[in-house]
C-alpha positions as CSV (number, residue, x, y, z in Angstrom):
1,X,13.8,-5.4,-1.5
2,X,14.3,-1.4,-2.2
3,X,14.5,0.2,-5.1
4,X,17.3,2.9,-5.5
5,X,16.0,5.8,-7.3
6,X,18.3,7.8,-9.4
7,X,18.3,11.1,-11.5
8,X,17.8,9.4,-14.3
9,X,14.6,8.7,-13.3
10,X,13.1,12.0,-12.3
11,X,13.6,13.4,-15.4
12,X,12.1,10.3,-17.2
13,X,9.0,10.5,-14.6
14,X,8.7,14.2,-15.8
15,X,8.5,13.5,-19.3
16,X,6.0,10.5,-18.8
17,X,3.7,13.0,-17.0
18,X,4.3,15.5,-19.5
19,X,2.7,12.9,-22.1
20,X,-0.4,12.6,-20.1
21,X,-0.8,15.9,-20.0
22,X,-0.3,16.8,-16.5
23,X,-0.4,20.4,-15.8
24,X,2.7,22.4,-15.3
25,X,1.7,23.0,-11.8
26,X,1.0,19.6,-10.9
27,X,4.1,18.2,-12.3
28,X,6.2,20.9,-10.5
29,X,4.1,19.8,-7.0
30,X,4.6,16.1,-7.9
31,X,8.2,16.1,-8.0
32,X,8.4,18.3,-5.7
33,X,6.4,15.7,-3.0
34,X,8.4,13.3,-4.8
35,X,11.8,14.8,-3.6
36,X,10.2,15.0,0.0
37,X,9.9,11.5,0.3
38,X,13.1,10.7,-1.5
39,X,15.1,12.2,1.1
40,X,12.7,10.5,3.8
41,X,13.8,7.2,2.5
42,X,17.6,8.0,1.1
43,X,16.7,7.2,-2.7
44,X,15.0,4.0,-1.8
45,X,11.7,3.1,-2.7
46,X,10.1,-0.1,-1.4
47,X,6.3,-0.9,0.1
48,X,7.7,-1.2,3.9
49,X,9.2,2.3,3.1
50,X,6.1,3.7,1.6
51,X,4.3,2.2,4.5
52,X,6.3,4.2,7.0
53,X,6.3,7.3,5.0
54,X,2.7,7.0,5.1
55,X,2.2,6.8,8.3
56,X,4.8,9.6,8.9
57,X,2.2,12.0,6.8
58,X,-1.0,11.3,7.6
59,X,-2.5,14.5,8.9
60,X,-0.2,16.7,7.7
61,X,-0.6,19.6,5.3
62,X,-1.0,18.4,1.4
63,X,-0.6,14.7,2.6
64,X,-3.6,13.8,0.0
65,X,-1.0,15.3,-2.4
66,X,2.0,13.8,-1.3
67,X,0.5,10.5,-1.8
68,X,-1.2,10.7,-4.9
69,X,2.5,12.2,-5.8
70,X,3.7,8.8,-4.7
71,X,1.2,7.0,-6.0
72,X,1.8,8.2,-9.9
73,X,5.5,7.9,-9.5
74,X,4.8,3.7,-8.3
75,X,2.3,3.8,-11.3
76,X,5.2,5.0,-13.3
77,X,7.9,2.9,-12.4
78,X,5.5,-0.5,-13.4
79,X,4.8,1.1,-16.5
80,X,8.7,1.4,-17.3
81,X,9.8,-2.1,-15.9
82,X,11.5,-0.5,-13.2
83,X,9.2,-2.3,-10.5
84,X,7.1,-5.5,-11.5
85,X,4.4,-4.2,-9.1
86,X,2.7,-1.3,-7.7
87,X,5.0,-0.6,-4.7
88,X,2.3,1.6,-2.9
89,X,-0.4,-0.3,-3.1
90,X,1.5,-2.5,-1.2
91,X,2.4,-0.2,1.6
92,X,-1.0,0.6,1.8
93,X,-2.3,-3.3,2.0
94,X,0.4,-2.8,4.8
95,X,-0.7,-0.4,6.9
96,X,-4.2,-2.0,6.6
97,X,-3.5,-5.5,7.5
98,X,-4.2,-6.7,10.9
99,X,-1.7,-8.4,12.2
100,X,-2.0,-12.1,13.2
101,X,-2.8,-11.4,16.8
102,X,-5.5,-8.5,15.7
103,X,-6.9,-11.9,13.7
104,X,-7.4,-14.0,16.6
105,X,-8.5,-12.2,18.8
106,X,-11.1,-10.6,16.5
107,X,-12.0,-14.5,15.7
108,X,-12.3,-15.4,19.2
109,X,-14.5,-12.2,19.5
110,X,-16.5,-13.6,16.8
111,X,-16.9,-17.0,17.9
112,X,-18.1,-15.4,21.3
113,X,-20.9,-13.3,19.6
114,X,-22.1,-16.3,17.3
115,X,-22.7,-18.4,20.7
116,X,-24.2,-15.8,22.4
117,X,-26.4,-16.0,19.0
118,X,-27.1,-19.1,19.9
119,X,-25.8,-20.4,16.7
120,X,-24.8,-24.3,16.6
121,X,-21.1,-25.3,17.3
122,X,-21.5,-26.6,13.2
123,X,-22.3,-23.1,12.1
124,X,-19.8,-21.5,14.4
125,X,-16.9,-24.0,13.0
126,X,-17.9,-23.5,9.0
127,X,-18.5,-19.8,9.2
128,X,-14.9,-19.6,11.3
129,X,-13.5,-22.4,8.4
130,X,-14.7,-20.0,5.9
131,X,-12.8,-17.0,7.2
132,X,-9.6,-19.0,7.5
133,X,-10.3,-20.1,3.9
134,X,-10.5,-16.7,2.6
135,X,-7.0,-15.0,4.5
136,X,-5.4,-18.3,2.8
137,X,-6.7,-16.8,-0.4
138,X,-5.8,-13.3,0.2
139,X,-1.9,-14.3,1.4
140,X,-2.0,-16.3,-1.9
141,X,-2.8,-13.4,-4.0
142,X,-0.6,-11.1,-2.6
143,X,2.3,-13.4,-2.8
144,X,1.7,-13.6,-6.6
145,X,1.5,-9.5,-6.9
């Protein structure tokens, strides 16, 4: 679910860096990036936005800044109960997740190499059990976030 970002919210986001003590300079280039990607996403903010606008940068001039930009501003809206979690570290998690097919097949590959290891169809079958044990976890965790 997005986020719509208002004003309102800019100017509070400039004060709240103002009270870390954020240079002039960086707050000016923060909102600045922070603009940018507002008008990428039409004053929505969500991870599967962030995840696209991340992907849409990468490689570009100042990207490092625009996401650290981003970055903050998710920081920020947790800290004022505007978001209950970090909204860019999920569009990272995201971009870095293989998707289900990317699994099996890597498992297959797996299972292929521990044969050619010579490793018993027991081994095999726990050290496979014990991957699937741990995505189970992950999805867990990041259902709960």
């Amino acid at each position: 679910m997005a986020i719509s970002i208002l004003p309102q919210h800019l100017n509070s986001y400039s004060l709240w860096l103002q009270k870390r003590q954020y240079q002039s300079n960086t707050i000016r280039n923060y909102l600045q990036d922070l603009k940018a990607f507002l008008a990428f996403s039409n004053f929505q903010i969500s991870s599967e936005i962030i995840k696209n606008y991340i992907q849409e940068i990468t490689g570009k001039n100042n990207s490092k800044r625009h996401l650290a930009s981003l970055s903050s501003f998710c920081q920020f809206l947790v800290n004022q109960h505007i978001s209950q979690s970090n909204l860019f570290r999920k569009g990272q998690r995201k971009i870095r997740q293989p998707q289900s097919n990317d699994i099996k097949s890597l498992l297959m590959q797996y299972q292929e190499q521990l044969k050619k290891e010579n490793k018993s169809n027991l081994t095999i079958k726990n050290y496979l059990n014990d991957i699937h044990q741990y995505f189970d976890w992950l999805n867990q965790n990041e259902s709960q976030e």
